[in-house]
C-alpha positions as a Markdown table, in Angstrom:
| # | Residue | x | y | z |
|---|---|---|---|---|
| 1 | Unk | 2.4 | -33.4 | 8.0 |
| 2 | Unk | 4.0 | -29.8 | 7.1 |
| 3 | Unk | 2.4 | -26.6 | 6.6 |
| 4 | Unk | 3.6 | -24.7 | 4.3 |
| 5 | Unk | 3.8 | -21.0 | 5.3 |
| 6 | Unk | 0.9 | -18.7 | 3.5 |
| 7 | Unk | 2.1 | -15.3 | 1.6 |
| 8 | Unk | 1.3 | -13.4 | 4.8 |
| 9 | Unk | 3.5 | -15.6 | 7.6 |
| 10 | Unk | 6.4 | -15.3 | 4.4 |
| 11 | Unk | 6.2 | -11.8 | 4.7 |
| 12 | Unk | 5.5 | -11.2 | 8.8 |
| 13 | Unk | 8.3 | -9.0 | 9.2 |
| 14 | Unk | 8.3 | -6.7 | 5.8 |
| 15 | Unk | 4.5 | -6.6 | 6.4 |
| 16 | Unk | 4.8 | -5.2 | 10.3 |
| 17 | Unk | 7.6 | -3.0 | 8.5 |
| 18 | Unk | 5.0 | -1.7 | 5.7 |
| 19 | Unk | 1.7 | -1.3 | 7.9 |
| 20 | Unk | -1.5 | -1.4 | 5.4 |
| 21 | Unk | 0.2 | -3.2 | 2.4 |
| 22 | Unk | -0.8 | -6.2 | 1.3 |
| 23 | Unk | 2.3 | -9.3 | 0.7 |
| 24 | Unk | 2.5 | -8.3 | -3.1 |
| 25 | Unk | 2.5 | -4.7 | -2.5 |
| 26 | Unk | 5.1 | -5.2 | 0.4 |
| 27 | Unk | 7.1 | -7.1 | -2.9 |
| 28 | Unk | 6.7 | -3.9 | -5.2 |
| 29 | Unk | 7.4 | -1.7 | -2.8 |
| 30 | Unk | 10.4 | -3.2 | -1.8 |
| 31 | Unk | 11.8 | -3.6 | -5.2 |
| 32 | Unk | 11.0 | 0.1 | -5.7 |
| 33 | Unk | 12.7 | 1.1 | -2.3 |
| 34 | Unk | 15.9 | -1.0 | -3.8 |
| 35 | Unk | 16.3 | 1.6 | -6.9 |
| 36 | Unk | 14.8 | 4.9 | -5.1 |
| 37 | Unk | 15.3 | 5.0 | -1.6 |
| 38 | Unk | 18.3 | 7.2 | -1.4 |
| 39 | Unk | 16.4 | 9.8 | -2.9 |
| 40 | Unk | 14.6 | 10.7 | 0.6 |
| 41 | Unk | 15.7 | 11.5 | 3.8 |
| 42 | Unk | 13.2 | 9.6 | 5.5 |
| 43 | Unk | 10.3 | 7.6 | 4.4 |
| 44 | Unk | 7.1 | 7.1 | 6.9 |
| 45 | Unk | 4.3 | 4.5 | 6.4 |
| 46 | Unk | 0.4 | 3.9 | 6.7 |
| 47 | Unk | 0.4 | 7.7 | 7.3 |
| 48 | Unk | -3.0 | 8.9 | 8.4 |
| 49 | Unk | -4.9 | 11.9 | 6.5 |
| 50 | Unk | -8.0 | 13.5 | 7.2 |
| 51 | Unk | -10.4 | 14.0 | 9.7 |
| 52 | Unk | -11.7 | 10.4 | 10.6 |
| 53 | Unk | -15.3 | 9.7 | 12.2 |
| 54 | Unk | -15.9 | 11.5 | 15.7 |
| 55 | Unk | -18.1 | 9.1 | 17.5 |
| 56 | Unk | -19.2 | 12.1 | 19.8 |
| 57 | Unk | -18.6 | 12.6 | 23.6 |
| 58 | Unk | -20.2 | 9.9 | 25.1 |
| 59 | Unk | -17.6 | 8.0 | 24.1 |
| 60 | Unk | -14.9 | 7.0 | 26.4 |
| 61 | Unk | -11.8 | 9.1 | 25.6 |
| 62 | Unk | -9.8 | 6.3 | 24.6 |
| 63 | Unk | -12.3 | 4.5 | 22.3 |
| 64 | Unk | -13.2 | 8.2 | 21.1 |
| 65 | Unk | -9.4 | 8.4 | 19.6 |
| 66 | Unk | -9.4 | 5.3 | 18.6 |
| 67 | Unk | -12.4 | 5.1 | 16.1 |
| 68 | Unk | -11.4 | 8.7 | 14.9 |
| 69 | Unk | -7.6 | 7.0 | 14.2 |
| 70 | Unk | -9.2 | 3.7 | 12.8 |
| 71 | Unk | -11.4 | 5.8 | 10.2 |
| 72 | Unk | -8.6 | 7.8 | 9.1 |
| 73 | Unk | -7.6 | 7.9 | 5.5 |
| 74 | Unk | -4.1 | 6.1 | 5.5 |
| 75 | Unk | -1.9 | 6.6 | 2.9 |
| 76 | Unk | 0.9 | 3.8 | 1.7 |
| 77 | Unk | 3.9 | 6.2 | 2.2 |
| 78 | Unk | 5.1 | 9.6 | 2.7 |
| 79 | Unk | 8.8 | 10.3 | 1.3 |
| 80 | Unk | 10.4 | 13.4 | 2.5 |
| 81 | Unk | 13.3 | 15.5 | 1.0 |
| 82 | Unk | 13.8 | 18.1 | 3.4 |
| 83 | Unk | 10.2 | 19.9 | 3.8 |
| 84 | Unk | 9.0 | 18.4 | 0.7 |
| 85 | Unk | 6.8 | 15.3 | 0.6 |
| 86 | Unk | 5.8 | 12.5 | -2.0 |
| 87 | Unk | 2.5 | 11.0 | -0.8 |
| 88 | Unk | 3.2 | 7.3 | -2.0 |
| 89 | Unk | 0.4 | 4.5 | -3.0 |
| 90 | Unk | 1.4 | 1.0 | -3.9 |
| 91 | Unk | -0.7 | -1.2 | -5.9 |
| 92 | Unk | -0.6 | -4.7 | -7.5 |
| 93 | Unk | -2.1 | -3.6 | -11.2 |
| 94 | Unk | -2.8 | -0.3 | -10.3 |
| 95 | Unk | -6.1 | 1.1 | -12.2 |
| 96 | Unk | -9.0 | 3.6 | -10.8 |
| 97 | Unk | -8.8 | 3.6 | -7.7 |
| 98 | Unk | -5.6 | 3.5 | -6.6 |
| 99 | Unk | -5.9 | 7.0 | -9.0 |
| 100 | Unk | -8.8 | 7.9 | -6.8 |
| 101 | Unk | -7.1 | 7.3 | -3.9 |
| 102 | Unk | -4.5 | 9.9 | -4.4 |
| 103 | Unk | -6.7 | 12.1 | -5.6 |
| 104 | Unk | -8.4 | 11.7 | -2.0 |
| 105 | Unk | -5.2 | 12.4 | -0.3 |
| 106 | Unk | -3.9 | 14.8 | -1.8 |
| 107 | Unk | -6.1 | 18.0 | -0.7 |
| 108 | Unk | -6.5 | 16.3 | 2.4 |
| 109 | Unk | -2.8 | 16.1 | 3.0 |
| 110 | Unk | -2.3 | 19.6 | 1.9 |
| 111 | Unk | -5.1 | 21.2 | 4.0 |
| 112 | Unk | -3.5 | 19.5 | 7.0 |
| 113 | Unk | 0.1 | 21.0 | 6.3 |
| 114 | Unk | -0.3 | 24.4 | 4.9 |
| 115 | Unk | 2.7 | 25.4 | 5.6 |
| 116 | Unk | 4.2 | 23.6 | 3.4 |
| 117 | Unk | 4.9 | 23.3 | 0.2 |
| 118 | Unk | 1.9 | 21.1 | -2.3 |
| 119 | Unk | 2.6 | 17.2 | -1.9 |
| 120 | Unk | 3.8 | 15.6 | -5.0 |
| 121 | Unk | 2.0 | 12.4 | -5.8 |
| 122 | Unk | 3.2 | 8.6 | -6.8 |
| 123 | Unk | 1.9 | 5.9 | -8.0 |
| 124 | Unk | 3.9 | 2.6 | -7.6 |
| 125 | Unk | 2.7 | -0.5 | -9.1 |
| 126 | Unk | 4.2 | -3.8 | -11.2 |
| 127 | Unk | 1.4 | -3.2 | -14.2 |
| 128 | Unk | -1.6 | -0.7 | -14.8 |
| 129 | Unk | -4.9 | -1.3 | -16.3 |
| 130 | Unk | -5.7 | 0.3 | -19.6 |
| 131 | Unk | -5.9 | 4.2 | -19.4 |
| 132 | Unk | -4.2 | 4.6 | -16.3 |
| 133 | Unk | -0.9 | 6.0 | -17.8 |
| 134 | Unk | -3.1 | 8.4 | -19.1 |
| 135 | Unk | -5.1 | 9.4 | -16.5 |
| 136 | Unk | -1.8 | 9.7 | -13.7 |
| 137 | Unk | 0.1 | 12.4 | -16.9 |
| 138 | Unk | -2.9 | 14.2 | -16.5 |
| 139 | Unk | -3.2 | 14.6 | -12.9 |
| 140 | Unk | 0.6 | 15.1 | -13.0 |
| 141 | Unk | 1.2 | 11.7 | -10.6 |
| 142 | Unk | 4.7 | 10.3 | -11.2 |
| 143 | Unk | 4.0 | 6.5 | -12.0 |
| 144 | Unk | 7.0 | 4.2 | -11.5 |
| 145 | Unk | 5.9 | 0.5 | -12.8 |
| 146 | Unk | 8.3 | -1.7 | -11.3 |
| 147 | Unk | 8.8 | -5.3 | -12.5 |
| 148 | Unk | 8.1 | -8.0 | -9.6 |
| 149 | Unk | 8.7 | -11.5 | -8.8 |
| 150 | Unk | 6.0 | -13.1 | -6.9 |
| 151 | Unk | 7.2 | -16.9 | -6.9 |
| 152 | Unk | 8.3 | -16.4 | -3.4 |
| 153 | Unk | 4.1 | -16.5 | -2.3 |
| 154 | Unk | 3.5 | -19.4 | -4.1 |
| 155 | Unk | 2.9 | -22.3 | -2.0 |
| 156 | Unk | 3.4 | -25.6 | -2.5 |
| 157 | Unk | -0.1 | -27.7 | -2.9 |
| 158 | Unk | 1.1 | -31.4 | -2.2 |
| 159 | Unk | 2.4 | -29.8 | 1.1 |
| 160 | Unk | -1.0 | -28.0 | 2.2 |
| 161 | Unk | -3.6 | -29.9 | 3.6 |
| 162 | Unk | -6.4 | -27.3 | 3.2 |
| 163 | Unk | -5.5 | -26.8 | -0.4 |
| 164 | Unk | -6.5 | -28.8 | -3.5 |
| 165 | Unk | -4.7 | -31.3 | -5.0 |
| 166 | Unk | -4.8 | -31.6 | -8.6 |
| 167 | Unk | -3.6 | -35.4 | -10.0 |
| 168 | Unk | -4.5 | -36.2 | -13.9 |
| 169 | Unk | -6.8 | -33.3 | -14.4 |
| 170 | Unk | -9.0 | -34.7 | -11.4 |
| 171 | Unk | -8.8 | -32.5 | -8.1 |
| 172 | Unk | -9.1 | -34.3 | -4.8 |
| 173 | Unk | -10.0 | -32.9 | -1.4 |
């Protein structure tokens, strides 16, 4: 019998490369990376923001740091040109709240590094839900749609053993 590799195993190392993203945002972002990387001096990812959830003193040190880290905002990307940053979010059909998202980080961000200059914000997706284009122009978020291939997740059914197999219109388990 062979397995067949699911989206996540395809993508192990792009996905330990891009913390927080899921295998078709690891795909759009990479694509993106491809036409607009060399516009940054460094990029940094799964950036935490905010002041996460202090479980109090009783808590071990360790675990204390830990669960304030873990309930951190986190934040796709972070794209630096010199002391200037664009706070990055990556989305398969971007809509709401992706928007809301940003929104989120971006006082956050700002609070945390007041000495420099206000974040710019981007939105990168392959396709946006209705009113989105609209909503990011007036926020003044950059959106860059970039056009992605997902073929490389699909998986091959008659090779998967946990996966339906369809024959005739008639699926068999």
């Amino acid at each position: 019998m062979i397995l067949t590799p699911n989206p996540a195993q395809t993508l192990q190392a792009d996905r330990l490369r891009f913390p927080g993203m899921l295998p078709r945002e690891v795909l759009i972002f990479k694509n993106w990376l491809r036409e607009h990387e060399r516009e940054y001096d460094r990029i940094e990812f799964n950036c935490r923001v905010g002041p996460g959830h202090d479980p109090g003193p009783n808590w071990p040190d360790n675990l204390r740091l830990m669960a304030i880290a873990n309930s951190q905002k986190r934040i796709d990307a972070c794209a630096w040109q010199g002391n200037l940053v664009t706070l990055i979010e990556v989305k398969d059909r971007a809509g709401a709240s992706a928007l809301g998202q940003l929104l989120t980080y971006y006082p956050l961000w700002n609070k945390e590094h007041s000495g420099l200059p206000p974040a710019q914000l981007l939105m990168v997706t392959n396709r946006i839900q209705t009113g989105i284009d609209a909503a990011t122009a007036f926020h003044g978020i950059r959106l860059d749609i970039v056009p992605t291939d997902f073929s490389i997740l699909a998986r091959d059914r008659q090779a998967s053993p946990f996966m339906a197999k369809q024959r005739d219109g008639v699926v068999n388990l």
